[in-house]
C-alpha positions as CSV (number, residue, x, y, z in Angstrom):
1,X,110.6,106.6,91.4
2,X,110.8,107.7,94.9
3,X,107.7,107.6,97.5
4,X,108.3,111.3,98.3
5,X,107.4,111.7,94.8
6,X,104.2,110.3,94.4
7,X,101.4,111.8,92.8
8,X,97.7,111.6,91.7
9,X,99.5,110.0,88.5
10,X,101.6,107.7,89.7
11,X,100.4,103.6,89.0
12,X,100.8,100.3,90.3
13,X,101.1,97.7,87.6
14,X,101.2,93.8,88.1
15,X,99.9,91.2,86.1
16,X,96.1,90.4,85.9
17,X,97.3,86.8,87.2
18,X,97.9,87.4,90.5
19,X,94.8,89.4,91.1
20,X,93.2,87.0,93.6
21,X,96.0,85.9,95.4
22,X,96.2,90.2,96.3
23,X,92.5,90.1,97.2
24,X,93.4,87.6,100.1
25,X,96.1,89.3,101.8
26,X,95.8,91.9,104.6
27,X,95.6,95.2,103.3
28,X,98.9,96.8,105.2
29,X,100.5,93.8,103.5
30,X,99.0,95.0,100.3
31,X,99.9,98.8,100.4
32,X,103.4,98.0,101.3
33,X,103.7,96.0,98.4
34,X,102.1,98.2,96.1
35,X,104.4,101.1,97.2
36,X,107.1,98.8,96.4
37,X,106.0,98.5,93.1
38,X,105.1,101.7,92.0
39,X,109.2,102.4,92.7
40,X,109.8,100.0,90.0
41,X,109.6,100.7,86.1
42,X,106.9,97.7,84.5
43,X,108.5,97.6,81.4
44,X,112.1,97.1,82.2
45,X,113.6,94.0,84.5
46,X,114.3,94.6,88.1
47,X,118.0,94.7,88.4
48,X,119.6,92.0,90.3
49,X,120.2,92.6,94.1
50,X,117.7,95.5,93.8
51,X,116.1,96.4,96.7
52,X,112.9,98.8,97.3
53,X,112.5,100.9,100.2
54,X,109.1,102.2,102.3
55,X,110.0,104.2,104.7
56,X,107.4,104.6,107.4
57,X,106.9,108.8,106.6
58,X,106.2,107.7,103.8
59,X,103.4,105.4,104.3
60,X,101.9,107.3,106.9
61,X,101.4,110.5,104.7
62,X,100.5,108.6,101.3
63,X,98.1,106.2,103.5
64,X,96.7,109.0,105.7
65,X,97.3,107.4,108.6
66,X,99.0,108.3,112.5
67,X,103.1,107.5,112.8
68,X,102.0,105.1,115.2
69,X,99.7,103.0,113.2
70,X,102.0,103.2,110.3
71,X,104.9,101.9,112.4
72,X,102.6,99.5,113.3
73,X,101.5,97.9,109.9
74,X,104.8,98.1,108.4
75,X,106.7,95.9,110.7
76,X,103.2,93.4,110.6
77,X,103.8,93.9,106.7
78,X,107.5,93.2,106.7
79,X,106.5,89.5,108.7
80,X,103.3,89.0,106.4
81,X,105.3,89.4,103.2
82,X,108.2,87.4,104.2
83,X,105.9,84.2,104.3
84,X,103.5,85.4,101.5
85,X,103.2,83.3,98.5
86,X,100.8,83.4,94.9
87,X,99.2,80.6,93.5
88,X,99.9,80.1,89.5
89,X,98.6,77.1,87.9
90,X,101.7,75.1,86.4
91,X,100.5,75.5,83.2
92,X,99.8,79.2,83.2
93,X,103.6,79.8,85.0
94,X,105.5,82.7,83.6
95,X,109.4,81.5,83.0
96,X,111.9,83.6,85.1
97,X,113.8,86.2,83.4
98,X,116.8,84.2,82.1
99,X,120.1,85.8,83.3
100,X,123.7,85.4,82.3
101,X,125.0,81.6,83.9
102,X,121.7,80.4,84.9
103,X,120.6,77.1,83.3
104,X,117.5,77.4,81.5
105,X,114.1,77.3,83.1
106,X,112.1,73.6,82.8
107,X,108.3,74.0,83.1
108,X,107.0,71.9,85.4
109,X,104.8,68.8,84.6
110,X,101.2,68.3,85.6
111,X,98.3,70.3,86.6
112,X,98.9,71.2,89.9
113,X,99.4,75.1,91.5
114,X,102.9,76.1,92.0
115,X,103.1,78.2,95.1
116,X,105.5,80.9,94.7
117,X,107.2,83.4,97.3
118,X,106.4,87.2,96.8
119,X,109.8,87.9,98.6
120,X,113.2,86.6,98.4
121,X,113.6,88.7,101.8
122,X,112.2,91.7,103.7
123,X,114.7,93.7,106.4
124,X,112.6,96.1,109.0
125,X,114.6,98.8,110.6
126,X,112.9,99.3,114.2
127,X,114.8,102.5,114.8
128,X,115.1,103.7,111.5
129,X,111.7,103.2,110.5
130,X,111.8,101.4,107.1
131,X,111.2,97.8,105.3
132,X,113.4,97.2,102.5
133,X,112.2,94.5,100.3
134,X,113.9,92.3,97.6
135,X,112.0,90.5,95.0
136,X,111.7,86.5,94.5
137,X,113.0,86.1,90.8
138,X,109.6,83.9,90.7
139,X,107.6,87.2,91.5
140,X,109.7,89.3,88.9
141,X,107.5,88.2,85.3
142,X,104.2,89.3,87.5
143,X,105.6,92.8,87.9
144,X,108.2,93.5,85.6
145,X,108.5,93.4,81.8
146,X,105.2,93.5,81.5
147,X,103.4,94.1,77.7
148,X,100.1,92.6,78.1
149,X,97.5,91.3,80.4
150,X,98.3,93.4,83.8
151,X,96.3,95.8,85.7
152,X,96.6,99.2,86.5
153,X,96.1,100.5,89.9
154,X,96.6,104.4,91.2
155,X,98.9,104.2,94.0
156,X,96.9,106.8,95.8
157,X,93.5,105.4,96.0
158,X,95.1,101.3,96.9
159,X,97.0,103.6,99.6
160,X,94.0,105.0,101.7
161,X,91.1,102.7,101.0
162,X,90.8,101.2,104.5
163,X,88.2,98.7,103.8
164,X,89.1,95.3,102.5
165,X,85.9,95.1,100.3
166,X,86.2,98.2,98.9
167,X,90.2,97.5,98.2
168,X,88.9,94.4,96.3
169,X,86.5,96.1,94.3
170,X,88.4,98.8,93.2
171,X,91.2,96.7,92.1
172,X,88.8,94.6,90.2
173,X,87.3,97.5,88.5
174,X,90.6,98.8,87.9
175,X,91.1,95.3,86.6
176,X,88.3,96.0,84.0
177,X,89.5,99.0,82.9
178,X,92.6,97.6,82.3
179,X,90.7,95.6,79.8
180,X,89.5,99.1,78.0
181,X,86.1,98.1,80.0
182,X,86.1,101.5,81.0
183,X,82.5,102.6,81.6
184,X,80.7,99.5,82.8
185,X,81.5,96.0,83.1
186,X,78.9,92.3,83.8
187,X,79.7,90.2,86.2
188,X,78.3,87.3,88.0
189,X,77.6,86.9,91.2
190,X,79.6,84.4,92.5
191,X,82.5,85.6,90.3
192,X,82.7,88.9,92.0
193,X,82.8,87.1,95.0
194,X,85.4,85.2,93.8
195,X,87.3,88.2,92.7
196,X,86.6,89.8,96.2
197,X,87.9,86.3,98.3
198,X,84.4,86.2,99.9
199,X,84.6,82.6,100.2
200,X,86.2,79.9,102.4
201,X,87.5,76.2,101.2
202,X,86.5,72.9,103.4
203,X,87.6,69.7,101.8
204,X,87.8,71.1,98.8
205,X,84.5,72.5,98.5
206,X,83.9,76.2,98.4
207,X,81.0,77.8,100.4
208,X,80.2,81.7,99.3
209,X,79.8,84.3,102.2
210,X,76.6,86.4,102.2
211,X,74.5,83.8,100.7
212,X,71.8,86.0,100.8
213,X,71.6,88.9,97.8
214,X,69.8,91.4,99.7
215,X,72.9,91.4,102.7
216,X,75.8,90.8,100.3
217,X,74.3,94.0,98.8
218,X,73.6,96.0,101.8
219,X,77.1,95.1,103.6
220,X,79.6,95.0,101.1
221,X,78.7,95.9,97.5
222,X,76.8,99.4,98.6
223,X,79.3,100.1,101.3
224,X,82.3,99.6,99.0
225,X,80.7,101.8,96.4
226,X,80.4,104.4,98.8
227,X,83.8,104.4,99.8
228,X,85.0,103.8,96.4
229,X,83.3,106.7,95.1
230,X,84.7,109.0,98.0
231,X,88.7,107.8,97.8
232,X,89.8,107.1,94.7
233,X,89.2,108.8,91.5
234,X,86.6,106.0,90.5
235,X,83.3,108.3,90.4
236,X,79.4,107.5,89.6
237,X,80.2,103.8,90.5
238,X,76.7,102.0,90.8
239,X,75.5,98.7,90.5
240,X,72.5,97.1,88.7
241,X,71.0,93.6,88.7
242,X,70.6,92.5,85.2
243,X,70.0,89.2,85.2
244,X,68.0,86.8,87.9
245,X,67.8,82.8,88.3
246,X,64.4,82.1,90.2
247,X,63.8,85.5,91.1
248,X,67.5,85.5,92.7
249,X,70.2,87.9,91.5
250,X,72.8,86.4,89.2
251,X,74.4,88.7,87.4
252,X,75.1,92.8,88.0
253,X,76.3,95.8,85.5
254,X,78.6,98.3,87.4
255,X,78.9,101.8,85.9
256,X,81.3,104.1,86.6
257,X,83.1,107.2,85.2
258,X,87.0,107.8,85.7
259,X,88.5,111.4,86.9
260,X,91.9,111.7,85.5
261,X,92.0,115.0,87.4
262,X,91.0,113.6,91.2
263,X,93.2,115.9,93.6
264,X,94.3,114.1,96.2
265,X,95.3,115.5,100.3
266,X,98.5,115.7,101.4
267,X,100.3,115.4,97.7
């Protein structure tokens, strides 16, 4: 499908797998992507040698942003992408398509993570205004031929959510629809925050940002609801604690209603 086409309908689809490794990249990086994507048919395999276009017009007008900033992010997205890679544990890796000549795939041994590339290139045409973006064969069972465990996204609302918090949320809760959790979902603290990347990694120990409910609360969750329910046809999101450990919050419900009919600006 082309980008000049895109409407309130159209989806992004990727396996629920990779959902993490998303939340931690830049969000240009991520729209680019997704735009890609949405020009792809999930059910089908990616033909070989093809390529996906953005064209900067393109992601100016479905991101809502100036020419100049969308020049901007889609050369920084064309760079980011390049070197971007997903982390699969070896033991939940998804085979490569097989095609005709290749030998067949081994899966490797031991428990390790197997870092794959998102790209097997990305070309950005200065002039011309475009990034053209061919798929690593790795990447290809994550987005492609996809029956089961994936998430549905709307291209629109990924597109103009400008707030990485809220970007995170909303794919998670699109995450839980996906999973035909779709009025409210539980969720643990700490798990959202893994879910959202709020966390940094020292010697193998993992700290949690906004150790502190009441400011985890106030400056992401409430802010990202706000935007949420303003952008994307995610409406009546709220949140709820339901469950505390000495007197601190452990676990919230987040309710939410979906608008199938959400009209968005400039489509």
């Amino acid at each position: 499908m082309e980008l000049s086409r895109v409407s309130s309908k159209t989806k992004v689809r990727h396996k629920t797998d990779i959902n993490r490794t998303l939340s931690m990249m830049p969000l240009s990086s991520r729209r680019v992507l997704f735009m890609a994507i949405s020009q792809l048919d999930s059910k089908t395999l990616i033909k070989e040698g093809q390529i996906f276009r953005v064209y900067a017009n393109d992601y100016a007008r479905l991101a809502q942003l100036e020419m100049n900033t969308a020049y901007e992010q889609l050369k920084a997205a064309a760079l980011d992408l390049q070197k971007q890679v997903i982390g699969i544990p070896k033991e939940e890796l998804l085979p490569p398509f097989p095609r005709i000549g290749e030998r067949p795939w081994v899966k490797p041994i031991g428990k390790g993570i197997r870092m794959l590339n998102v790209t097997q290139y990305c070309d950005y045409e200065d002039g011309d205004g475009y990034v053209d973006i061919s798929f690593s064969r790795q990447m290809e069972p994550y987005i492609c031929m996809l029956e089961k465990n994936y998430t549905t996204q709307v291209l629109l609302s990924c597109a103009r959510l400008r707030d990485t918090n809220a970007s995170n949320l909303y794919q998670l809760i699109r995450q839980k629809i996906s999973e035909k959790k779709e009025r409210y979902f539980d969720i643990g603290v700490d798990e959202l925050k893994d879910e959202m990347g709020l966390f940094t990694m020292r010697y193998k120990e993992k700290t949690y940002s906004y150790p502190q409910f009441k400011e985890f609360n106030r400056s992401v969750i409430k802010l990202s609801i706000d935007t949420i329910n303003k952008t994307t046809e995610i409406k009546d999101l709220s949140v709820e604690i339901t469950e505390r450990k000495k007197r601190k919050a452990s676990k919230l419900r987040f309710t939410y209603r979906i608008d199938d009919k959400v009209q968005f600006e400039g489509v």
